[in-house]
C-alpha positions in Angstrom: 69.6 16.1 12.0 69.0 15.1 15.8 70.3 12.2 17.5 66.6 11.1 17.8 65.6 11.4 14.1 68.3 9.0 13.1 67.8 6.7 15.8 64.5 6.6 14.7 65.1 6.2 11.2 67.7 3.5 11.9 65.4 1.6 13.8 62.4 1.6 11.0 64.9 0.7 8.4 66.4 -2.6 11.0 62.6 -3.4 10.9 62.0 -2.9 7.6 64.8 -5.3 7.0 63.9 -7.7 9.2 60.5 -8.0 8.5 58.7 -7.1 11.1 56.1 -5.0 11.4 55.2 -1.7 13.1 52.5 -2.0 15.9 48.8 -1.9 14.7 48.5 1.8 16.4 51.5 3.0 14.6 49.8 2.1 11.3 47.3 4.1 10.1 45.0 4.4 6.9 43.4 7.4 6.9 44.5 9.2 3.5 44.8 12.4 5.2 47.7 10.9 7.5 45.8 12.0 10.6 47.4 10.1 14.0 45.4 7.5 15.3 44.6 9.2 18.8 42.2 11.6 16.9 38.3 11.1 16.7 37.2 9.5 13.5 40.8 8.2 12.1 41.0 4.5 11.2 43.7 1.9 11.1 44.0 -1.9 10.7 45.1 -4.7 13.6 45.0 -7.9 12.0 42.3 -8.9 9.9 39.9 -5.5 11.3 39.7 -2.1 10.6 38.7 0.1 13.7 37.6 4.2 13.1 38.4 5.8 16.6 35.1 7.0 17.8 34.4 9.1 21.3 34.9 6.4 24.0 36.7 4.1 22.2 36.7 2.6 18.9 34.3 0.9 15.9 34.8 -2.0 13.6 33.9 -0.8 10.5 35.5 -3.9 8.0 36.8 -6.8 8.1 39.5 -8.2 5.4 38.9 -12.4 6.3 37.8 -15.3 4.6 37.4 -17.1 7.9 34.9 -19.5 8.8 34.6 -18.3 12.1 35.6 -15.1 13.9 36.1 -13.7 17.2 36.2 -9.8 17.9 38.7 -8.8 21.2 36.9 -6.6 23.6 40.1 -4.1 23.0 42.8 -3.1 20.0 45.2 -1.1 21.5 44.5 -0.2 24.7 40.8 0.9 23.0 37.4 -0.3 24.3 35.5 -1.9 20.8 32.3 0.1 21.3 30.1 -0.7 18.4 29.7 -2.6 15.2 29.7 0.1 12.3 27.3 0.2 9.2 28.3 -2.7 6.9 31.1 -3.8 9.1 30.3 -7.4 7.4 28.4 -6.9 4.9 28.5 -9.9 2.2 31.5 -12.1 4.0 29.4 -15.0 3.1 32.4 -17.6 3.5 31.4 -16.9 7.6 29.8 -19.0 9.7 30.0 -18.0 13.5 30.8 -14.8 14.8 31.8 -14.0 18.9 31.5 -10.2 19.6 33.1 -8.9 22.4 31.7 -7.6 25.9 31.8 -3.7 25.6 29.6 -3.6 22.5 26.8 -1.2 22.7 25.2 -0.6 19.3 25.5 -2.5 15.7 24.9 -0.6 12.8 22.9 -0.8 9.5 23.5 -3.6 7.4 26.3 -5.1 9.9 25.9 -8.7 8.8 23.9 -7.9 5.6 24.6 -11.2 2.9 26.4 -13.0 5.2 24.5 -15.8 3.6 26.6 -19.3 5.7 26.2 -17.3 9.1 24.8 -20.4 10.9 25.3 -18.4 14.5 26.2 -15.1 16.4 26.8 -14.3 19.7 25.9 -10.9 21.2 26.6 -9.9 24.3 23.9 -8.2 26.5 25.6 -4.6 26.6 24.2 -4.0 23.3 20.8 -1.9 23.0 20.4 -0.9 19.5 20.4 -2.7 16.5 20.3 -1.0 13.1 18.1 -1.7 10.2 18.4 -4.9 8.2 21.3 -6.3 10.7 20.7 -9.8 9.3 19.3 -9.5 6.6 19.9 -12.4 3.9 21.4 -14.5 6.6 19.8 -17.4 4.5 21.8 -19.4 6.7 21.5 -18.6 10.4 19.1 -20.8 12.5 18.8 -19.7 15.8 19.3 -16.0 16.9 19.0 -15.1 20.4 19.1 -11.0 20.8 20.7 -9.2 23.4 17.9 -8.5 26.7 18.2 -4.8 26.4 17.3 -3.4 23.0 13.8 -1.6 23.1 12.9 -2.4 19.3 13.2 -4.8 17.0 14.6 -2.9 13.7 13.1 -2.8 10.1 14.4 -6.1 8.2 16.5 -7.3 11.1 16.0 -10.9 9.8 14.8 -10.2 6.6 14.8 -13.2 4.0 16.4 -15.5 7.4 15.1 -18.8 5.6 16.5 -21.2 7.8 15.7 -19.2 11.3 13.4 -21.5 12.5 12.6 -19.9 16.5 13.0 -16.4 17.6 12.4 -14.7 21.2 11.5 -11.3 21.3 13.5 -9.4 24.5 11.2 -8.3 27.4 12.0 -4.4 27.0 11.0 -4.8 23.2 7.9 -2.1 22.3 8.1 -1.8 19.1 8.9 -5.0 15.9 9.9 -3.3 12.8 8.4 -3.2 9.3 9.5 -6.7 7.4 11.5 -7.4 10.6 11.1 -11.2 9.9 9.9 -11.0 6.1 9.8 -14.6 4.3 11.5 -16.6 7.4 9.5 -19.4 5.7 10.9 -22.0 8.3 9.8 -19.5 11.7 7.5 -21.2 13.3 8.5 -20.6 16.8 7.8 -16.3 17.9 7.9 -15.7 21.6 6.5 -12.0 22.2 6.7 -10.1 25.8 3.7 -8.1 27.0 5.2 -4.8 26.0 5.1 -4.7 22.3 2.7 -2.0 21.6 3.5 -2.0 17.6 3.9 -4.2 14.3 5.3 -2.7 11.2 4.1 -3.8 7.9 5.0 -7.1 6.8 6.9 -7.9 9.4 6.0 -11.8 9.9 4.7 -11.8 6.1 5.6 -14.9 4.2 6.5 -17.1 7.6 4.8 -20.0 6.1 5.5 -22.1 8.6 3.9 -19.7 11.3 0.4 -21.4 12.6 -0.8 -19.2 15.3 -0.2 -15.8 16.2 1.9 -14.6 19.2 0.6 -11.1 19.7 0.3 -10.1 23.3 -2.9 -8.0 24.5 -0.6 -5.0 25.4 -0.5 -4.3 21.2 -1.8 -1.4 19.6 -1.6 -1.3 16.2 -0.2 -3.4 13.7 0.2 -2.3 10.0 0.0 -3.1 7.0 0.2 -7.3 5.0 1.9 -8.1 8.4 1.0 -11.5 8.3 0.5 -11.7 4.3 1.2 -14.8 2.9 1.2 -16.9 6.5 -0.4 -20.2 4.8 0.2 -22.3 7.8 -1.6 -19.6 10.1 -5.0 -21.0 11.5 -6.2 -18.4 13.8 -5.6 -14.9 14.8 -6.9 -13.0 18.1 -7.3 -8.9 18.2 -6.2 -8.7 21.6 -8.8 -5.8 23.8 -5.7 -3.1 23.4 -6.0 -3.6 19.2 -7.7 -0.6 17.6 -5.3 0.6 14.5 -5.3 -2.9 11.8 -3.9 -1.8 8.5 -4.8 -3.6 5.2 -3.7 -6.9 3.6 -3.0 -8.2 6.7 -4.1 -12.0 6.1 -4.3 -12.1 2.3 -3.0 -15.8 1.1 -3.5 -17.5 5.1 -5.7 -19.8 3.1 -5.6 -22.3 6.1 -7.0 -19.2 8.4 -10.2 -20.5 9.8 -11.1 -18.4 12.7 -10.7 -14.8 14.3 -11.0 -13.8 17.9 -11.6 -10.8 19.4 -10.5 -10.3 23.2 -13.6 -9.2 25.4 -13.1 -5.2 26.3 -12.1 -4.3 22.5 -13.6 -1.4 21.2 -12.9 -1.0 17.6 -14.0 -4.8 17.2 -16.1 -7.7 17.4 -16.7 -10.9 16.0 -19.6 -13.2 15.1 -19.0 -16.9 13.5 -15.3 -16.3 13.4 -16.3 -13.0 11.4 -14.6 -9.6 11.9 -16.3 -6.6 11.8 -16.6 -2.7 13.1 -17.4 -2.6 16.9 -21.1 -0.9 15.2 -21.6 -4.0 12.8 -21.2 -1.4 9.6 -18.0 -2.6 8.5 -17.6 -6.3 7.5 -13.9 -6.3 8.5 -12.4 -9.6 7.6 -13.7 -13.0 6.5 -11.1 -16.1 7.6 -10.2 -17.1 4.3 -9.6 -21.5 5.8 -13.2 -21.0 6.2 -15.1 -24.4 5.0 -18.8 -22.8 5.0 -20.0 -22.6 0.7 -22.6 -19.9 1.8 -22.2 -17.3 4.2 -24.9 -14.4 4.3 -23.4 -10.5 4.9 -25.8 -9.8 8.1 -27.9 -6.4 7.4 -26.6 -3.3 8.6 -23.3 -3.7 7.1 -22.8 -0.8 4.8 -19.2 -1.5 3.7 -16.9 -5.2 2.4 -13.4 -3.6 3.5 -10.5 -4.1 1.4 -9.4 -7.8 0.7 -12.0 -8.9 3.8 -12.7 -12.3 1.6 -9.3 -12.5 -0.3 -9.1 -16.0 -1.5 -12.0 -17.4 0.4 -12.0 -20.6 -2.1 -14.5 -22.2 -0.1 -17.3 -19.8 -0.6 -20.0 -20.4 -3.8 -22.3 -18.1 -2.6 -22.8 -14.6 -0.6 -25.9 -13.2 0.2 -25.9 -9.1 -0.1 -27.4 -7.0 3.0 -29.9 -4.4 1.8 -27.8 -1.6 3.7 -25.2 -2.4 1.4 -23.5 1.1 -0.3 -19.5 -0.5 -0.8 -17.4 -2.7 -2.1 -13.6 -2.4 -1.0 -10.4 -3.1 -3.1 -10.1 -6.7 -3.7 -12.6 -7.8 -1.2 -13.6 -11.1 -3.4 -10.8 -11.0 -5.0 -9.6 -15.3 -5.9 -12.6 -16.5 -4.3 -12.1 -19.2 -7.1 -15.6 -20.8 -6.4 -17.8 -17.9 -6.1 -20.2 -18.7 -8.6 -22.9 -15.5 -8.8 -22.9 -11.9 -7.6 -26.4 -9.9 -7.0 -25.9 -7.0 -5.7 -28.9 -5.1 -3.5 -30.3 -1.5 -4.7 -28.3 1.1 -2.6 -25.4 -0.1 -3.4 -22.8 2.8 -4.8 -19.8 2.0 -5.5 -17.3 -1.8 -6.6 -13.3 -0.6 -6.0 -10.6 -1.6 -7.8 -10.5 -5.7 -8.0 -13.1 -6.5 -5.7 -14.2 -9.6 -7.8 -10.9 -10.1 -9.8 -9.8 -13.6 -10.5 -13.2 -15.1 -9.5 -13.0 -17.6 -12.1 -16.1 -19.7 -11.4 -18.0 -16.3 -11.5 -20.7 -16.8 -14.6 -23.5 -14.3 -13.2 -23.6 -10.9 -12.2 -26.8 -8.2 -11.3 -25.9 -5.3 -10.6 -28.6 -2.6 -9.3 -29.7 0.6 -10.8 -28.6 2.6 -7.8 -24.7 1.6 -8.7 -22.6 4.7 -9.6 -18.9 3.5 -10.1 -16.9 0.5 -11.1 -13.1 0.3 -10.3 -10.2 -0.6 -12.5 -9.9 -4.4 -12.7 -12.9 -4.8 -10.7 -14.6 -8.0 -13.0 -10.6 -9.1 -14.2 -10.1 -12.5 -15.8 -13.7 -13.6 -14.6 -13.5 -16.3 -17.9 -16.7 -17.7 -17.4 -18.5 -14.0 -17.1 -19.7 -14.0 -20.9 -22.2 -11.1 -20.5 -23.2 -7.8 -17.9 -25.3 -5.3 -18.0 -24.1 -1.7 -17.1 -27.1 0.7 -15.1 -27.9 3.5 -16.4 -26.9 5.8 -13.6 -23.7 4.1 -13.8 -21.2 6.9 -15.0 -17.7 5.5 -14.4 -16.5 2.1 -15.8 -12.8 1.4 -14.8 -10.1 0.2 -17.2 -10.5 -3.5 -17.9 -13.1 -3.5 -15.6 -15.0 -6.5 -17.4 -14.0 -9.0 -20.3 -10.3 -8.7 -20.2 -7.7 -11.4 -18.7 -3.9 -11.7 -18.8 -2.4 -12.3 -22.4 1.0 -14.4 -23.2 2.5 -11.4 -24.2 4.0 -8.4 -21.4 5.1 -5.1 -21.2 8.8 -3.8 -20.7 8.2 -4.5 -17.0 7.3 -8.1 -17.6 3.8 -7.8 -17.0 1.3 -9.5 -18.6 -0.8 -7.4 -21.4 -4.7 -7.4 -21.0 -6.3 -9.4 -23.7 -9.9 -10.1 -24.6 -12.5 -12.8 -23.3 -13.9 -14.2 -26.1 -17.4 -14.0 -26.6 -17.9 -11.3 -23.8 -20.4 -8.9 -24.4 -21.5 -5.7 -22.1 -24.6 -3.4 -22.5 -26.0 -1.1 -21.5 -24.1 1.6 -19.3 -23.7 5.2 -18.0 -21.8 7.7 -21.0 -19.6 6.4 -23.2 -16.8 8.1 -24.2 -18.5 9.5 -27.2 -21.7 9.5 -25.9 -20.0 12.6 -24.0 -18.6 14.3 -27.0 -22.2 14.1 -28.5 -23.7 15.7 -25.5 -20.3 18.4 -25.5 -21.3 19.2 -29.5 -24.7 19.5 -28.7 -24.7 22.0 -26.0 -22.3 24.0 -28.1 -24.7 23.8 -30.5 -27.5 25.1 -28.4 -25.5 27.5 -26.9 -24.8 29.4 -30.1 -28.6 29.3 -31.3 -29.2 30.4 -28.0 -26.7 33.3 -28.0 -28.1 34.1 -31.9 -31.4 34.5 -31.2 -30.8 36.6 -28.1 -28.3 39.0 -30.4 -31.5 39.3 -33.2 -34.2 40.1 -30.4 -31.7 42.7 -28.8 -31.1 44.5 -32.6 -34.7 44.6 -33.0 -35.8 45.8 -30.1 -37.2 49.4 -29.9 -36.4 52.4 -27.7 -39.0 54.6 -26.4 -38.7 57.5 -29.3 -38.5 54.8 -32.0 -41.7 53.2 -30.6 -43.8 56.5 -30.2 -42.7 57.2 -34.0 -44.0 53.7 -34.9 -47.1 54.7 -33.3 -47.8 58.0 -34.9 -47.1 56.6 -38.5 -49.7 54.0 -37.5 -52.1 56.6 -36.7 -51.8 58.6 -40.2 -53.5 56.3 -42.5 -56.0 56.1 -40.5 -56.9 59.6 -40.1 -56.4 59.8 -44.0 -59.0 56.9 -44.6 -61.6 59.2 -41.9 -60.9 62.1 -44.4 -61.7 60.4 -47.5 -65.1 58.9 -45.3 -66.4 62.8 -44.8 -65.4 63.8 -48.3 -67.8 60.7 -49.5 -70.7 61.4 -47.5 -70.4 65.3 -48.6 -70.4 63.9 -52.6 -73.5 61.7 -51.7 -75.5 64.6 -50.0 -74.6 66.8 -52.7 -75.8 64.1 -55.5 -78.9 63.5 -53.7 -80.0 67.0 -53.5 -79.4 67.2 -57.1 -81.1 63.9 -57.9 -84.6 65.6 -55.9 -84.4 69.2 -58.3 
């Protein structure tokens, strides 16, 4: 053995002895027993795990139940470069954190659950942010993100309950889906000029939200982004908006009023009314509107999807005669809405488009309808009777004179029951109204092909035919024969008679 090796050894066992401990680069945790100067191998200083990464290193855990913690810009001569995925995830005994000054990115999930995080600081050398970052941070109240990150990520604050103001960074372009979902207290959004998109959902359930922030320079916002905003009172489609997804205001039942910018193309707005730039499309219907009546203005073809969703206000809507659809759950909780006639030329009622209009007693529907979606009449209670058009050939499941039961499925929803008393005539084919028809063409369709089969076996060829003919012809010439041999017997009688 060399000199060396048992100095070595000597000194780890007058260490070991001693109790102290080996430096945090000496110590590593890798299982492989890689050295810690090699890309991706990870070791512990203090209460942090680090994962050497090109440049420097990552925090990727964190073994603390500390109140508050403060990241070093270095561990071991090594530049802390990024946060890694989960790095934090669930240390919900933590309330501040202090990162250090040569972060750059922060993974997915980094602070996920870290539910008495009251407050972070990030330092502006970071520029991306991973997906749900803070979400469940039930905690955290005020949040102010670094100036250089160019979007905001899907369910960055997601479920943030107690974030009550939020400043979107000036290089932002694009606000993820559910990015600030159910941040009931937010009531406080800054947003630069910029932002060109909003995913879905991504202010949804910020109750506390009462005017949008959206600059002009956005493009397109998707889907239920502000579903659920009760405290929202108005909304403006800036001139740049052209792409609105569905949903988007269903349950702001305080929304009074839209706006549309002057120099939008896509659309425009009447009363406070939404609609196609072409006045076909009645787009959305501010649901905090106090009006009892309001007349759909002719020319409008189509009620989009959820356009009057819970528009309690409303007892009465007067049908255009251009009317042809009916979207998904258009009227759907207009709780007051007392009767439904609907003009001839009208097509087609989608899924839900008068579902839990419980005041609804009265409905005509015209001769020229062709479809009825699933649900589309659901738990109407005071809807005792309808009458089905003829032309009407689809009915959708519990489209009429069902409601929710007290009993549910294995998923916990509730089971359709009954309305009592309901009664619905009339109608397109019935299910065995079909089969009767199905028998009945079968039927004809044999007799058919019988008939056809006994016309074909008699039918005579050419030979067969002249045959016929000649055999018609000898009886005939046989009753001529007998005729000469009569008028010979007669001559020869009277000749007879006259000797």
């Amino acid at each position: 053995m060399h000199l060396k090796q048992i100095a070595a050894g000597i000194l780890a066992g007058m260490l070991l002895m001693t109790g102290a401990s080996l430096p945090a680069a000496a110590r590593n945790t890798d299982n492989q027993g890689a050295s810690s100067t090699e890309i991706g191998s990870s070791y512990e200083d203090g209460m942090f795990v680090f994962t050497i990464v090109e440049g420097g290193v990552e925090l990727t855990g964190v073994n603390t139940n500390s109140l508050a913690v403060i990241l070093p810009d270095e561990t071991d001569g090594r530049k802390i470069i990024s946060i890694g995925n989960s790095a934090f995830y669930n240390c919900n005994k933590m309330e501040s954190v202090q990162l250090g000054k040569y972060i750059k990115t922060i993974g997915i999930s980094a602070f996920e659950g870290c539910e008495s995080l009251t407050s972070i600081t990030i330092p502006d050398c970071v520029t991306e942010l991973g997906r749900d970052t803070f979400s469940g941070c039930s905690s955290l109240k005020t949040l102010n993100l670094p100036a250089h990150i160019k979007a905001i990520p899907d369910g960055m604050c997601y479920t943030c309950a107690q974030l009550e103001a939020i400043t979107i960074p000036d290089e932002v372009t694009d606000i993820g889906a559910e990015a600030f979902y159910n941040c009931w207290l937010l009531s406080d959004v800054t947003i630069p000029e910029g932002v060109e998109h909003v995913g879905n959902y991504a202010f949804a359930f910020c109750g506390s939200m009462e005017e949008d922030s959206l600059p002009s320079s956005v493009k397109a916002i998707g889907s239920g982004v502000y579903c659920g905003c009760e405290g929202l009172t108005s909304f403006t489609f800036g001139r740049n908006l052209t792409d609105v997804g569905t949903l988007n205001f269903i349950g702001c039942k305080n929304l009074s009023t839209y706006i549309v910018e002057a120099g939008n193309q896509t659309y425009s707005e009447t009363d406070g009314v939404v609609y196609k730039a072409d006045g076909s499309v009645l787009f959305a219907y501010p649901a905090g509107n106090p009006a009892e009546k309001f007349a759909v203005p002719e020319g409008v073809t189509t009620i989009y999807d959820a356009a009057f969703f819970t528009a309690e206000h409303l007892k009465e809507v007067t049908f255009p005669s251009t009317l042809h659809y009916i979207g998904a759950g258009a009227f759907e909780y207009c709780s007051s809405l007392k009767s439904v006639v609907l003009p001839e030329g009208t097509e087609i009622i989608y899924e839900n488009a008068f579902a839990d209009c419980t005041s609804l007693s009265s409905v005509t529907l015209p001769q020229s309808l062709q479809g009825i979606g699933n649900y589309a009449f659901y738990a109407c209670p005071s809807l005792k009777e309808v009458t089905i058009p003829a032309r009407c050939s689809t009915v959708g499941n519990y489209a009429f004179g069902y409601q929710d039961g007290t009993e549910t499925d294995e998923n916990g929803t509730p089971i359709p029951v009954k309305i009592a008393g309901f009664k619905q005539k009339g109608g397109g084919l019935s299910a065995g109204k079909i089969v009767f028809i199905v028998i009945g063409v079968i039927v004809l369709d044999g007799v058919i092909f019988l008939l056809v089969k006994i016309i074909h076996k008699n039918q005579l060829s050419k030979e067969e035919h002249e045959a016929l003919m000649d055999a018609n012809e000898e009886p005939y010439e046989s009753m001529a024969g007998d005729s000469e041999e009569e008028t010979d017997d007669t001559d020869e009688s009277s000749e007879t008679t006259e000797e």
